[in-house]
DSSP file (Angstrom, degrees, kcal/mol; ACC not computed):
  #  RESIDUE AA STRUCTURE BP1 BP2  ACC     N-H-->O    O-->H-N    N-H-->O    O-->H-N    TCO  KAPPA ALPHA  PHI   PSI    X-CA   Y-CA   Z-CA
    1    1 A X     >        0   0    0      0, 0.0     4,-1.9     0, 0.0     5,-0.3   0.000 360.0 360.0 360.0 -53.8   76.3  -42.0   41.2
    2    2 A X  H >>  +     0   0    0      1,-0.2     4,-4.5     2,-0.1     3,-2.2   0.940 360.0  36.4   3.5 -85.3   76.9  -42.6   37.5
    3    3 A X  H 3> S+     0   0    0      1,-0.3     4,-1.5     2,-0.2     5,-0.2   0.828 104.5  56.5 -60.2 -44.3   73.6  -44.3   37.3
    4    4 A X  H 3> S+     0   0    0      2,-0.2     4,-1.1     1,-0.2    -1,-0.3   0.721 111.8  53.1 -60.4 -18.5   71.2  -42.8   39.4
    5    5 A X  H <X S+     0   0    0     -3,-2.2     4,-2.1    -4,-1.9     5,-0.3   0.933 108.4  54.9 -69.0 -40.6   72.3  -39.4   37.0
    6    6 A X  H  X S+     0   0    0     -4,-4.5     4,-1.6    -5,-0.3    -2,-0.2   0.833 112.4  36.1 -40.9 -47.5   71.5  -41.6   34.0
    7    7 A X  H  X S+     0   0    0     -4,-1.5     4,-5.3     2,-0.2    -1,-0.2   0.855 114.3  56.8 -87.7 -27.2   67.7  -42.6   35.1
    8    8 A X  H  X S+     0   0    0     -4,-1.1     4,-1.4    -5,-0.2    -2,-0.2   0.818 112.2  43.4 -72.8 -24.1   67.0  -39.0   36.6
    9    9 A X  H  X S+     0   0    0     -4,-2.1     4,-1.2     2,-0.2    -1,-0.2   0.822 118.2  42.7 -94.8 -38.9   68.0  -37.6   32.9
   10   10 A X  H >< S+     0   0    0     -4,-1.6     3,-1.3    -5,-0.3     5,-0.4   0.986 116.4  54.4 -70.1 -53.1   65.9  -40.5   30.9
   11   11 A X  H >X S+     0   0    0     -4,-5.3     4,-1.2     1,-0.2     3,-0.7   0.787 108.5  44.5 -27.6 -62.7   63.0  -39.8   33.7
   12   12 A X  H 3X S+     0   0    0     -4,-1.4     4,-0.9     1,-0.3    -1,-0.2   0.563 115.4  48.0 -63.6 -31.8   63.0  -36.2   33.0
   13   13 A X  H << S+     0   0    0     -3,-1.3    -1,-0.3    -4,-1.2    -2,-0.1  -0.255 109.9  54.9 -98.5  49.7   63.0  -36.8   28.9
   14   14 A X  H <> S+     0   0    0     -3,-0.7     4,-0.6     3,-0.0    -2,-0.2  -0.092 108.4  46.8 -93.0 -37.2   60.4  -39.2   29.2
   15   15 A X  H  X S+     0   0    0     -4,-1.2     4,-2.9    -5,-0.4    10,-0.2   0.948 111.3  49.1 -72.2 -50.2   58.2  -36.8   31.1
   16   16 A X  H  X S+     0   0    0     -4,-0.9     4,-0.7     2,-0.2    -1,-0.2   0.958 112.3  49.7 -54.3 -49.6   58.8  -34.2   28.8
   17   17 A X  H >4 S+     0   0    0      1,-0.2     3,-1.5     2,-0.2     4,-0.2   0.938 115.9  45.6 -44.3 -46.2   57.9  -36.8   25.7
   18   18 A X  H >< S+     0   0    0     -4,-0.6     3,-3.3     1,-0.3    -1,-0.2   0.975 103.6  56.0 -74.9 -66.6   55.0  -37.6   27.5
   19   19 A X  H 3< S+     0   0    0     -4,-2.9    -1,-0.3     1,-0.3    -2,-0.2   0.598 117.3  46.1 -46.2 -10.0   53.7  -33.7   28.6
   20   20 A X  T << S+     0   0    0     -3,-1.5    -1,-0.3    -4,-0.7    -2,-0.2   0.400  97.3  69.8-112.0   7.3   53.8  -33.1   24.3
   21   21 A X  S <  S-     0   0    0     -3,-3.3     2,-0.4    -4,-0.2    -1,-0.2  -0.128 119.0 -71.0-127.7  33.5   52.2  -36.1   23.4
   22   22 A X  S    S+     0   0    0     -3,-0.2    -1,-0.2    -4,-0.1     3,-0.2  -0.939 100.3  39.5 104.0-134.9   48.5  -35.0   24.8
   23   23 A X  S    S-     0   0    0     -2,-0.4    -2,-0.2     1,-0.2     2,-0.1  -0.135  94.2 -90.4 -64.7 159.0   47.0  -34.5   28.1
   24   24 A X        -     0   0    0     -4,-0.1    46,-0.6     1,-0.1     2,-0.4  -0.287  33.0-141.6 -53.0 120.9   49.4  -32.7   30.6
   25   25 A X  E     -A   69   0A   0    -10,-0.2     2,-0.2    -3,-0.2    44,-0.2  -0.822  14.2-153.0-109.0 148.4   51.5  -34.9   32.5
   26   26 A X  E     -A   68   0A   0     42,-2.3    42,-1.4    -2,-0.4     2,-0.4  -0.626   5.4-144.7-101.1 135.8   51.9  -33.6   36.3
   27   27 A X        +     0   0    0     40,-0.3     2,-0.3    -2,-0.2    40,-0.2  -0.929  33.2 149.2-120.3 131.7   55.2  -34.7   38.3
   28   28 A X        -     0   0    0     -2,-0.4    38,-2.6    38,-0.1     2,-0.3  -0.824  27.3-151.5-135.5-159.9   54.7  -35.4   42.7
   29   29 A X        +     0   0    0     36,-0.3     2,-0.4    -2,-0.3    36,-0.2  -0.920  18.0 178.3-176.7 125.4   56.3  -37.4   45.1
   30   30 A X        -     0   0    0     34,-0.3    34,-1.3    -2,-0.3    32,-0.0  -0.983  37.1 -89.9-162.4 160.0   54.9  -38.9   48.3
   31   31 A X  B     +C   63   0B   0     -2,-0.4    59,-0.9    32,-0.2     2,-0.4  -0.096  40.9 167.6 -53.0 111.1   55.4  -41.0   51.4
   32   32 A X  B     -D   89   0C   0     30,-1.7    57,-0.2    57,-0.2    56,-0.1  -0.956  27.7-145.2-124.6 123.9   54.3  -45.0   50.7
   33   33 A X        +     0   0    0     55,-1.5     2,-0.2    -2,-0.4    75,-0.1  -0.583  45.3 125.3 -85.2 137.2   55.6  -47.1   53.7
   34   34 A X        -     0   0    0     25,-0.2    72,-0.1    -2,-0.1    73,-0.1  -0.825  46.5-141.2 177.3-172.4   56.9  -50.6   52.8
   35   35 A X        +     0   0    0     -2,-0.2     2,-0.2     5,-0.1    71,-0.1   0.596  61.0  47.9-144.3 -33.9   60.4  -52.0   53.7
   36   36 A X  S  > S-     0   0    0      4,-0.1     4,-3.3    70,-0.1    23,-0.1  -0.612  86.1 -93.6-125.9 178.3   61.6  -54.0   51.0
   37   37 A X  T  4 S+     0   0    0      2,-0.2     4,-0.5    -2,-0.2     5,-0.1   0.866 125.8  54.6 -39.7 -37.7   62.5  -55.0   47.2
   38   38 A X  T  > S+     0   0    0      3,-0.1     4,-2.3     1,-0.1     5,-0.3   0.991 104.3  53.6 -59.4 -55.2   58.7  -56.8   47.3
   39   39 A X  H  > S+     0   0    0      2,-0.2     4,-1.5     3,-0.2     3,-1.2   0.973 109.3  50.6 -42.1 -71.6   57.2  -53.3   48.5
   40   40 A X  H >< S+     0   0    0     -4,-3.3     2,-1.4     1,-0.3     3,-1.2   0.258 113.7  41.2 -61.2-120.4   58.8  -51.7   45.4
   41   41 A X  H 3> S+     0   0    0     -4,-0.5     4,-1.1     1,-0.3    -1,-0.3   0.050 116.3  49.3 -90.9 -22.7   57.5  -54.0   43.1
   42   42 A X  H 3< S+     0   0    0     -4,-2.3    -1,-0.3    -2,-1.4     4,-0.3   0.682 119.8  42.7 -73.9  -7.8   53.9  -54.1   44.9
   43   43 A X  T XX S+     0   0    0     -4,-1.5     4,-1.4    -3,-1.2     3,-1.1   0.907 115.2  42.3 -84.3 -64.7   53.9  -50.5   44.8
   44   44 A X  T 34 S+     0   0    0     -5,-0.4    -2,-0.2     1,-0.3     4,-0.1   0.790 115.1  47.8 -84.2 -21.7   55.2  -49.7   41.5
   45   45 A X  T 3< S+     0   0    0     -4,-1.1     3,-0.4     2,-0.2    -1,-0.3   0.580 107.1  63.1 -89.4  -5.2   53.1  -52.5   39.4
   46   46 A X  T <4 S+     0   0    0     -3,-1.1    -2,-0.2    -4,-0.3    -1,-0.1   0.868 105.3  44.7 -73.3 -45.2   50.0  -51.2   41.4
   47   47 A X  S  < S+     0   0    0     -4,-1.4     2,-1.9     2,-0.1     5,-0.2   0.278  79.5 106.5 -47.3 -18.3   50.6  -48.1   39.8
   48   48 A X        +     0   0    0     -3,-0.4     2,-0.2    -4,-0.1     5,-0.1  -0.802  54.6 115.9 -88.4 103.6   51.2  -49.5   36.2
   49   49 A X  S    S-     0   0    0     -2,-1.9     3,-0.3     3,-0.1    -2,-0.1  -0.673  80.6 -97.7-125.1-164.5   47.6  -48.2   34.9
   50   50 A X  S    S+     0   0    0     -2,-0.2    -2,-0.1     1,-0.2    -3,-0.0   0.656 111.8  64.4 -95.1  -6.1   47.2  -45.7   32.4
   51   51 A X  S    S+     0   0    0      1,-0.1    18,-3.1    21,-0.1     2,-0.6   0.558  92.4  72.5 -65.4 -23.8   46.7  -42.7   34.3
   52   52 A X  E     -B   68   0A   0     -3,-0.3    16,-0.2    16,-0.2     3,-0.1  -0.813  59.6-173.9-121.8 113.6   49.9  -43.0   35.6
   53   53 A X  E    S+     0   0A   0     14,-2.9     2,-0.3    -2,-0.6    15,-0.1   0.975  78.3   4.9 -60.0 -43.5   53.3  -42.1   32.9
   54   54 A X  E     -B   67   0A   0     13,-1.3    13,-1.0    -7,-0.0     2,-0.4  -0.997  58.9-178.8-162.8 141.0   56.1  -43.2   35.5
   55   55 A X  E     +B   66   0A   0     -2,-0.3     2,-0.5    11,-0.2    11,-0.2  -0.891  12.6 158.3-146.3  96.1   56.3  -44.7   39.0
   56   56 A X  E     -B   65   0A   0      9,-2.3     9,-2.2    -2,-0.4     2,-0.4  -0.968  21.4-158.7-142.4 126.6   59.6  -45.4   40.8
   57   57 A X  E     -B   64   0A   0     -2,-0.5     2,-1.5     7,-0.2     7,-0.2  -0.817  13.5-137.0-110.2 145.5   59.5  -45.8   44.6
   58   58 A X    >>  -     0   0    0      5,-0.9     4,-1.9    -2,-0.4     3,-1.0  -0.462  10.0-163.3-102.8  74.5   62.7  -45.2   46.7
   59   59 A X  T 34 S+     0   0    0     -2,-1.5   -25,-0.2     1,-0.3    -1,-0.2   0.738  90.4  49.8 -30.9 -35.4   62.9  -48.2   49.6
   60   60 A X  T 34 S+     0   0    0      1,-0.2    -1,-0.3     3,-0.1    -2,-0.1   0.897 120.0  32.2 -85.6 -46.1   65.5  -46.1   51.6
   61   61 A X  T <4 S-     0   0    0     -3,-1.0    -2,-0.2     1,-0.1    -1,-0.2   0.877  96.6-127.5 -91.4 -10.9   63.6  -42.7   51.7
   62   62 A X     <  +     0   0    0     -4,-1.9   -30,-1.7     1,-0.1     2,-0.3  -0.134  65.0 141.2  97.4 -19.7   60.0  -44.0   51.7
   63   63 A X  B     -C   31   0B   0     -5,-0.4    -5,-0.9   -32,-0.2   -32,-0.2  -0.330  40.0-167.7 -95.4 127.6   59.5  -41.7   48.7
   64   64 A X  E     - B   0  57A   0    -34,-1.3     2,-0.4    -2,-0.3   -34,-0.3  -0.486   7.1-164.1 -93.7 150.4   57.5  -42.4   45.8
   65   65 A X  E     - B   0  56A   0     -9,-2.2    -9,-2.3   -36,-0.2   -36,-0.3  -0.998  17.6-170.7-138.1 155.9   57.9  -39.8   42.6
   66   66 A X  E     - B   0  55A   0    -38,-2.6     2,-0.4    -2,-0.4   -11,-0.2  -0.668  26.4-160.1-142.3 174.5   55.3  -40.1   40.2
   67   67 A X  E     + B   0  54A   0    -13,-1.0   -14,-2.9    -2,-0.2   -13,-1.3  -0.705  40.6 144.8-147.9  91.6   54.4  -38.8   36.4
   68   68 A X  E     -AB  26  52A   0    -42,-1.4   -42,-2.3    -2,-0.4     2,-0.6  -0.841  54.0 -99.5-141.7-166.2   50.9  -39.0   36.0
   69   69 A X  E     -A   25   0A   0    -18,-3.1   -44,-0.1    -2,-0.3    -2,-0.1  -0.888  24.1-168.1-100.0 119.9   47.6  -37.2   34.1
   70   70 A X  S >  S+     0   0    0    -46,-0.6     3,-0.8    -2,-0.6    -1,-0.2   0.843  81.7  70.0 -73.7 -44.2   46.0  -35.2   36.7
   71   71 A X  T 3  S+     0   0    0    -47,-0.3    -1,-0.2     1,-0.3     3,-0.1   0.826 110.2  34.3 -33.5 -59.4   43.0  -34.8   34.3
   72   72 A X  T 3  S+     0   0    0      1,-0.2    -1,-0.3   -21,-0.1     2,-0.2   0.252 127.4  18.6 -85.9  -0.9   42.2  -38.5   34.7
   73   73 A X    <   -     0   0    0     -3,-0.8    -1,-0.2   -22,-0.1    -2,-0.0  -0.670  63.1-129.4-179.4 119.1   43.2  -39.0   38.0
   74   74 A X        -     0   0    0     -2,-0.2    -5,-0.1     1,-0.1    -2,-0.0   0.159  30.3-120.8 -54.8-168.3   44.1  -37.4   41.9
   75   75 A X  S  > S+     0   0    0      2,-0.1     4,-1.5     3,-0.1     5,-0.2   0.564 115.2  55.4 -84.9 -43.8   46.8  -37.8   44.3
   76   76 A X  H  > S+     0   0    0      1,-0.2     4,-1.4     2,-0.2     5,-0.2   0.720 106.5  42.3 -62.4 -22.1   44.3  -39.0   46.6
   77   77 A X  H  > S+     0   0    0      2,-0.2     4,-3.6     1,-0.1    -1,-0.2   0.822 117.9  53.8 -95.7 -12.9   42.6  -41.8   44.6
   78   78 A X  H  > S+     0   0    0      1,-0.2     4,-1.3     2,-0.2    -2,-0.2   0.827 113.7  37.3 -83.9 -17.5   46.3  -42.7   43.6
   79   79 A X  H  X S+     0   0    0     -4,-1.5     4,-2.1     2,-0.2    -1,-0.2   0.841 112.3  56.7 -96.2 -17.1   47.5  -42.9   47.1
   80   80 A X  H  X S+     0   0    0     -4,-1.4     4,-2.2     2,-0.2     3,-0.5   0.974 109.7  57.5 -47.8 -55.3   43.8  -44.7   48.4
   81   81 A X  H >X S+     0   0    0     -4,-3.6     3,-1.2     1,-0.2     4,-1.0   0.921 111.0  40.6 -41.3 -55.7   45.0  -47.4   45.4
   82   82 A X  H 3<>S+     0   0    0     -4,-1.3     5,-1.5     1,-0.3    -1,-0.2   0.672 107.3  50.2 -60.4 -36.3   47.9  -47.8   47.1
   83   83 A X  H ><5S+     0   0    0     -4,-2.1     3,-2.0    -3,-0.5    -1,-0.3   0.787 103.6  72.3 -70.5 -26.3   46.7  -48.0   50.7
   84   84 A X  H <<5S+     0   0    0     -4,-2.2    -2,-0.2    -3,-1.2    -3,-0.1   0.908 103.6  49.2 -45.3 -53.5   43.9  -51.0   48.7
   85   85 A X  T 3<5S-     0   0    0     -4,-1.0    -1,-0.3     2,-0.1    -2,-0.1  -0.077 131.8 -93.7-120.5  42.9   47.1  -53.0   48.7
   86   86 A X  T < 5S+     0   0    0     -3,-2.0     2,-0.9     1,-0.1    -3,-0.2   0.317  84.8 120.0  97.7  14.8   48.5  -52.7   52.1
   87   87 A X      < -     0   0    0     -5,-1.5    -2,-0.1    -6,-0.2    -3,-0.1  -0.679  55.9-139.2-107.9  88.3   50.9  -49.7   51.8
   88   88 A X        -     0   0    0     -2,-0.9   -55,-1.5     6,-0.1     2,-0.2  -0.172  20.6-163.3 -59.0 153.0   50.1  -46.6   54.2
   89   89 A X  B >   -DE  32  92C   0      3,-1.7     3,-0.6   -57,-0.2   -57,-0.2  -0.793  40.6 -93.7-130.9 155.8   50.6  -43.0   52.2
   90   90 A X  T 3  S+     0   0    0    -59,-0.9     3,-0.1     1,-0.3   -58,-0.1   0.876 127.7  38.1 -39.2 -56.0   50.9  -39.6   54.0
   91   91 A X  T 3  S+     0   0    0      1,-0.2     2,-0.4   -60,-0.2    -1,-0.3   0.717 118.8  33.5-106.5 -11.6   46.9  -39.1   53.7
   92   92 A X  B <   -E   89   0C   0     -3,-0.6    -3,-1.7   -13,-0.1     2,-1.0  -0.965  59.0-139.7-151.8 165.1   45.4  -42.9   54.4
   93   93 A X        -     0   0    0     -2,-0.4     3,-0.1    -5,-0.2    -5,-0.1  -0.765  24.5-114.8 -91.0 109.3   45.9  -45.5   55.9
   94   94 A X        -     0   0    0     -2,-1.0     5,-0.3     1,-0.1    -6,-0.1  -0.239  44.4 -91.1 -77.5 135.7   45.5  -49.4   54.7
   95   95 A X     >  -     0   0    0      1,-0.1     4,-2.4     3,-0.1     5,-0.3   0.274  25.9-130.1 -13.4 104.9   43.0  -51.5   56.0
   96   96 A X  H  > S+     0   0    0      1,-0.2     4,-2.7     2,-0.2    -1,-0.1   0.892 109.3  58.7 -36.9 -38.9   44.4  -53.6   59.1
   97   97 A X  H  4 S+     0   0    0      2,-0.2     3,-0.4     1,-0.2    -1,-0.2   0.939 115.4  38.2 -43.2 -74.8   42.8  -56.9   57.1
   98   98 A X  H >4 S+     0   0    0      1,-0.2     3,-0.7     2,-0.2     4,-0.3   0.518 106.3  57.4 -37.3 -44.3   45.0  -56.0   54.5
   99   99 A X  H 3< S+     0   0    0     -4,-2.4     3,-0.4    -5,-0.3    -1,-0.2   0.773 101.2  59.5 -54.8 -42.3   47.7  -54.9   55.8
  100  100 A X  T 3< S+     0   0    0     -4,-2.7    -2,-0.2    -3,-0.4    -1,-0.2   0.060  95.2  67.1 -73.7  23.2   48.3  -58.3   57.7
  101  101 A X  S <  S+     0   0    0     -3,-0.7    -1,-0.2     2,-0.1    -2,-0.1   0.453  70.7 104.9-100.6 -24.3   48.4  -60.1   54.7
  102  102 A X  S    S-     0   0    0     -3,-0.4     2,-0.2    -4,-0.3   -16,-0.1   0.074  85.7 -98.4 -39.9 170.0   51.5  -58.7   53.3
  103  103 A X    >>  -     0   0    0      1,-0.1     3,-1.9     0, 0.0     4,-0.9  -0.603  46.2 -93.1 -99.3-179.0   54.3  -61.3   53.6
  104  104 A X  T 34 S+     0   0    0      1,-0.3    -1,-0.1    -2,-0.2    -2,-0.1   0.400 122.2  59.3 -73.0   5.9   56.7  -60.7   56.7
  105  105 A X  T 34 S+     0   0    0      1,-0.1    -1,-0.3   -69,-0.0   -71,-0.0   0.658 107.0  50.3 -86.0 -14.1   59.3  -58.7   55.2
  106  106 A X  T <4 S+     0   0    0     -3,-1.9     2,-0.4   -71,-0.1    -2,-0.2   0.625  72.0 110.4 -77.3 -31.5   56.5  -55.8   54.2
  107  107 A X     <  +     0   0    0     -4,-0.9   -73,-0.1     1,-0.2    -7,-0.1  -0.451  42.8 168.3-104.4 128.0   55.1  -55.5   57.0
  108  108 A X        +     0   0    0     -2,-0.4    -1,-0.2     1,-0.2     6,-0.1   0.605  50.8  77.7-106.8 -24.9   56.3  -51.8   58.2
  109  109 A X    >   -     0   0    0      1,-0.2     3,-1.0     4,-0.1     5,-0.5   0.772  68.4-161.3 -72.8 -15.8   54.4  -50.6   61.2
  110  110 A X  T 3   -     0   0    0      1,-0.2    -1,-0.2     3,-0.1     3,-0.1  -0.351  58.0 -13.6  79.9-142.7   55.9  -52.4   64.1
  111  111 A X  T 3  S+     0   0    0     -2,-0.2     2,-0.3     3,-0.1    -1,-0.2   0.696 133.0   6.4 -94.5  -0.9   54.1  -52.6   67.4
  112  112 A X  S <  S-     0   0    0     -3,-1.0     2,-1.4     2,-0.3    -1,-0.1  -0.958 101.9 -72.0-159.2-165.3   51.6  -50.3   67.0
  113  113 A X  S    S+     0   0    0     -2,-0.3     2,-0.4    -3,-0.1    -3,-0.1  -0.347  86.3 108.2 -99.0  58.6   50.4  -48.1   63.8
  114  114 A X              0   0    0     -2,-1.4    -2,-0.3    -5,-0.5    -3,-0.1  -0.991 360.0 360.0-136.0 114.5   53.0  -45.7   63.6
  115  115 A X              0   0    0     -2,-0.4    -5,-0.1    -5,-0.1    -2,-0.0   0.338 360.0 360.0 -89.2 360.0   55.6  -45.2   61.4
């Protein structure tokens, strides 16, 4: 409990740092399906561009929370990135091709395309 108060209080002064330091940094959170420790780390390094401040996805709730420059970048092209590399988002879906390249612990849809 400790901890999770600990990163939610550096998150939140890192964001702030960030929103004074130029363009206006933005805070959301949205649905990326994936299943495991692999998922976060395909997720969240998919995300390490520059557009984007801070990126931590939450394996238990599906939920992604995000810090980024709006200016430079949507919510849509950031969850499209995401769908690129096999990971469905609340607004698209990734490519079946793609998706069935993940390894077999990623792969989150089941028997049909439904979460």
């Amino acid at each position: 409990m400790k901890t999770k108060l600990f990163l939610t209080v550096i998150i939140l002064s890192l964001v702030s740092v960030l929103a004074f330091a130029g363009d206006p940094v933005k805070e959301t959170e949205f649905k990326v399906f994936g299943n495991c420790g692999m998922c976060k780390t395909r997720i969240e390094k998919t995300l390490k561009i520059p557009e984007v401040k801070l990126a931590k996805w939450d394996k238990k709730s599906k939920m992604l929370k995000l810090a980024y420059l709006p200016g430079k970048i949507s919510v849509d092209s950031l969850q499209q990135l995401l769908a690129s590399v096999g990971h469905d988002t609340e607004k698209f879906k990734a490519a079946d091709s793609v998706y069935a390249n993940l390894p077999p612990c990623c792969l989150y849809r089941g028997g049909d395309s439904s979460h």
